[in-house]
SENU-450693 format. One record per residue (C-alpha): x, y, z; residue in three letters. Coordinates in steps of 0.5 Angstrom, whole numbers, padded with zeros to 4 digits, always signed. Layout:
N
XYZALA/...
***
This chain:
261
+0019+0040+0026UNK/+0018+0036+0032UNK/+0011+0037+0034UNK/+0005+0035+0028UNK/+0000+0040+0029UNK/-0008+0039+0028UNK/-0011+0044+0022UNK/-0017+0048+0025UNK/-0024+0043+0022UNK/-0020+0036+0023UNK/-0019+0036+0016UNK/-0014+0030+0014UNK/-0016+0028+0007UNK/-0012+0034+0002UNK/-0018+0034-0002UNK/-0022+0036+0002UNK/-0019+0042+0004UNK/-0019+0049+0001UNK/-0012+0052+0000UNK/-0012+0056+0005UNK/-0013+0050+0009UNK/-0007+0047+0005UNK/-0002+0053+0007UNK/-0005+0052+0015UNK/-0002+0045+0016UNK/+0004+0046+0010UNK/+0007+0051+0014UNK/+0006+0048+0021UNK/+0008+0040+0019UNK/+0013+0036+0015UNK/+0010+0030+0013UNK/+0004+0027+0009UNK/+0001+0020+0007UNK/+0000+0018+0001UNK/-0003+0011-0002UNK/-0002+0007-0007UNK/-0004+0001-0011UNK/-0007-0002-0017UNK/-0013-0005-0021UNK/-0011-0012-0022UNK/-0015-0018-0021UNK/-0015-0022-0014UNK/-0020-0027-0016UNK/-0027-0029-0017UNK/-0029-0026-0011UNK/-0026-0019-0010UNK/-0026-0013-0013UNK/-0021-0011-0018UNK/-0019-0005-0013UNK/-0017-0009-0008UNK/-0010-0006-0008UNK/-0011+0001-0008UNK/-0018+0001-0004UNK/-0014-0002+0002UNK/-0009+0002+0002UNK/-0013+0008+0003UNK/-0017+0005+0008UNK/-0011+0004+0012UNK/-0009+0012+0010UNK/-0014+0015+0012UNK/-0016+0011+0018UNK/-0009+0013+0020UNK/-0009+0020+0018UNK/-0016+0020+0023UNK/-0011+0017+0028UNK/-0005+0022+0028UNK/-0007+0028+0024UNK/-0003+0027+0019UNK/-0005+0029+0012UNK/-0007+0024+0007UNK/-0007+0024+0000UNK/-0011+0021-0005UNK/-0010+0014-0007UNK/-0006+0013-0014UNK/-0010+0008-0017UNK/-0006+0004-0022UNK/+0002+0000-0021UNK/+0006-0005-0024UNK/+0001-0011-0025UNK/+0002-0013-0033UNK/+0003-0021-0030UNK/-0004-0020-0028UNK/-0005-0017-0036UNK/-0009-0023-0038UNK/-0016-0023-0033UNK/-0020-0017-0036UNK/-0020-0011-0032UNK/-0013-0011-0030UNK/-0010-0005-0032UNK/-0003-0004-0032UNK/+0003+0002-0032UNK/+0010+0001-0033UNK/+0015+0001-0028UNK/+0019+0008-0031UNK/+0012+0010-0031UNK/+0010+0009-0024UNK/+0016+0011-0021UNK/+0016+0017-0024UNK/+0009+0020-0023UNK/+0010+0017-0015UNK/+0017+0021-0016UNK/+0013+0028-0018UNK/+0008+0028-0014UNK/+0012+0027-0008UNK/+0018+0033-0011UNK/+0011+0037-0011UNK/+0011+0036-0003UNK/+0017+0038-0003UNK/+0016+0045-0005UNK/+0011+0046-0001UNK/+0016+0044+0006UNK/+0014+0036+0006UNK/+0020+0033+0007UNK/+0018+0026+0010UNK/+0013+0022+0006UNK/+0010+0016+0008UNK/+0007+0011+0002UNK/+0001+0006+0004UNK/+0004+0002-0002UNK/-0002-0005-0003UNK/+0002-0008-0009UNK/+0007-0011-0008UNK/+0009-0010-0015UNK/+0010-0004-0013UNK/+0016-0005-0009UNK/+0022-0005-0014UNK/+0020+0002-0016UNK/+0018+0006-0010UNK/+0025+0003-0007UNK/+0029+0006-0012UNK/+0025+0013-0011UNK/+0026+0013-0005UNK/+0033+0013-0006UNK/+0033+0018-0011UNK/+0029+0023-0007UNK/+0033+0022+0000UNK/+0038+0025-0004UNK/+0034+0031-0005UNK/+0034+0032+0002UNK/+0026+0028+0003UNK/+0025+0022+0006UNK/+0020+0017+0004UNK/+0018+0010+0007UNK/+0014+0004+0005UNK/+0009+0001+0009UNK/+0005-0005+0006UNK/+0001-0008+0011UNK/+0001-0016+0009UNK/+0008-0015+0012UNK/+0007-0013+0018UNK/+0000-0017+0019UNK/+0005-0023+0018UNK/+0009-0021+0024UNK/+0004-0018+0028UNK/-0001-0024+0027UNK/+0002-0030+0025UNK/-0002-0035+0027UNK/-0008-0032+0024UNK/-0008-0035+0018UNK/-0003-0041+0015UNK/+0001-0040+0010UNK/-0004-0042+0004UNK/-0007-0036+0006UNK/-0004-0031+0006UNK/-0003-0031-0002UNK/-0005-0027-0007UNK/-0013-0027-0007UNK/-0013-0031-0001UNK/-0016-0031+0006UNK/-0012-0026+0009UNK/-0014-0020+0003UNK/-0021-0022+0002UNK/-0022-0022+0009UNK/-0020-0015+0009UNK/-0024-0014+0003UNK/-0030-0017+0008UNK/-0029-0012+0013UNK/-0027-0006+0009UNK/-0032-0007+0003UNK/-0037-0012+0004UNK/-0042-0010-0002UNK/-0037-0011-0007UNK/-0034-0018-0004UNK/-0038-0024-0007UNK/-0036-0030-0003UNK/-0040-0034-0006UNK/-0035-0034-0012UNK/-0029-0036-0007UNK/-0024-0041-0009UNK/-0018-0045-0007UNK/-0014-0046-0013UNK/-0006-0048-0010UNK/-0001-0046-0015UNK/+0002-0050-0021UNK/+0009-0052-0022UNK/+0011-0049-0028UNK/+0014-0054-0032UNK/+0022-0051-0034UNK/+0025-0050-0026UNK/+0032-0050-0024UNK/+0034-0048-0018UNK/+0037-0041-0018UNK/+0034-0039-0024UNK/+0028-0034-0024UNK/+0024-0034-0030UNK/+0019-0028-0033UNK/+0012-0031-0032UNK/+0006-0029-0031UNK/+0000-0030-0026UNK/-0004-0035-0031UNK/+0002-0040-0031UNK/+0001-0041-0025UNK/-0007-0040-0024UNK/-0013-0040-0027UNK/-0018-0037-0022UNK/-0012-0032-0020UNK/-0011-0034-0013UNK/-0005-0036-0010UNK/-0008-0040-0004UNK/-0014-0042+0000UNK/-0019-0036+0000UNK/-0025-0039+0002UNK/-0024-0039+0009UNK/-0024-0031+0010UNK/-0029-0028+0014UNK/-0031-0021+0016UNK/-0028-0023+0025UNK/-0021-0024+0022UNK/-0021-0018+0016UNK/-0023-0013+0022UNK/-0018-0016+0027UNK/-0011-0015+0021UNK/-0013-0008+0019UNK/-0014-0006+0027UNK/-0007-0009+0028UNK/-0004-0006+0021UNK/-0007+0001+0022UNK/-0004+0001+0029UNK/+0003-0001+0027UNK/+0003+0005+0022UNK/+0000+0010+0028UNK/+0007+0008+0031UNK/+0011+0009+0026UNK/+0009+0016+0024UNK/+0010+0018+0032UNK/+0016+0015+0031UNK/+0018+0019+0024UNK/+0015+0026+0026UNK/+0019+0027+0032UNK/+0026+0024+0029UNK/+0030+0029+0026UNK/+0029+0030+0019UNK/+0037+0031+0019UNK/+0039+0024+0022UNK/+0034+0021+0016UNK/+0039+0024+0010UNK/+0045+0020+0007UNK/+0051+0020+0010UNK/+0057+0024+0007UNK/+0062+0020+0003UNK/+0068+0018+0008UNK/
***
């Protein structure tokens, strides 16, 4: 299907629709959203959904935008190297591939064949990736999208580098702008990351946040303000709505694995 038709009501959130709301747009487009994240720690001063609610954010204001359905967000990813500040829960990488995986074989059956996940964690990525390469071979095509990548090639003088880590300026500044009632900056802190003190080059190590961190940030935080989080999410949401004009017109064909030579 090459042109995305609107449902009768402008519903874009699944869970919003009843079932014959559902069939309506099912029967007439191939392509969903769908959010992902975690509940993980990013510091003192923001929430431990940080991950998952911007996630849904940036979905839903792009199903606004497009008209393509979006679902709920899936809340919990693979995160266990934050396991040691409270709050932070944690599924393993098997277990979240394989719950994304079903829900997306669920869309499969009822024509969706073009997915594209708002993934907020980036723990989530390795399994999400290998998904994605699993489903393609069932003839479903799923993509990633995570904004702090693109906001770093669309914004990259917005913040320096010791912004832009985990809990930092960057992501509270989203946090400011989407969900301020939840946001206390008065609990903000700029901690640089520890050396650990067993290092080679080449080698990667099994470590976890608190090896590096005792606040959980990774960086400069308190320099975060509602301006800049309103500025990365209107460029963020605008890259996806690009992406999902391109994607809903490109023939679900020419997105499959080419046969062996």
């Amino acid at each position: 299907m090459t042109q995305l038709v609107r449902i009768r009501a402008m519903k874009v959130k699944l869970h919003e629709m009843n079932w014959t709301e559902a069939k309506e747009y099912f029967l007439r487009n191939d392509i969903v959203l769908l959010p992902v994240g975690s509940n993980e720690q990013h510091g003192p001063q923001n929430p431990l959904g940080t991950d998952h609610l911007i996630a849904k954010a940036i979905a839903e204001e792009t199903a606004e935008r497009t008209g393509v359905v979006c679902l709920q967000a899936i809340p919990f990813g693979v995160s266990s190297n934050h396991k040691q500040f409270w709050g932070t829960i944690y599924i393993s990488p098997m277990t979240f591939k394989n719950y994304v995986k079903e829900v997306c074989m669920t869309l499969g059956y009822y024509g969706v064949k073009k997915i594209v996940i708002i993934n907020g964690h980036g723990g989530n990525l390795e399994a999400l990736m290998e998904m994605a390469r699993e489903l393609r071979e069932r003839e479903i095509f799923v993509s990633i999208f995570q904004w702090w990548l693109a906001a770093s090639k669309l914004l990259p003088n917005l913040f320096d580098s010791e912004e832009r880590g985990h809990a930092c300026a960057e992501e509270t500044s989203m946090n400011l702008a989407l969900y301020p009632r939840i946001v206390d900056m008065s609990k903000a802190i700029d901690e640089s990351p520890m050396k650990y003190f067993v290092q080679g080059r080449g080698v990667t190590i099994p470590l976890d946040t608190i090896d590096y961190t005792q606040s959980g940030v990774f960086g400069k935080s308190t320099t975060a303000s509602v301006e800049k989080g309103r500025i990365v999410f209107e460029a963020v949401v605008e890259e996806l709505v690009k992406y999902i004009d391109l994607l809903r017109e490109t023939k679900i064909e020419d997105l499959m694995q080419k046969p062996k030579l």
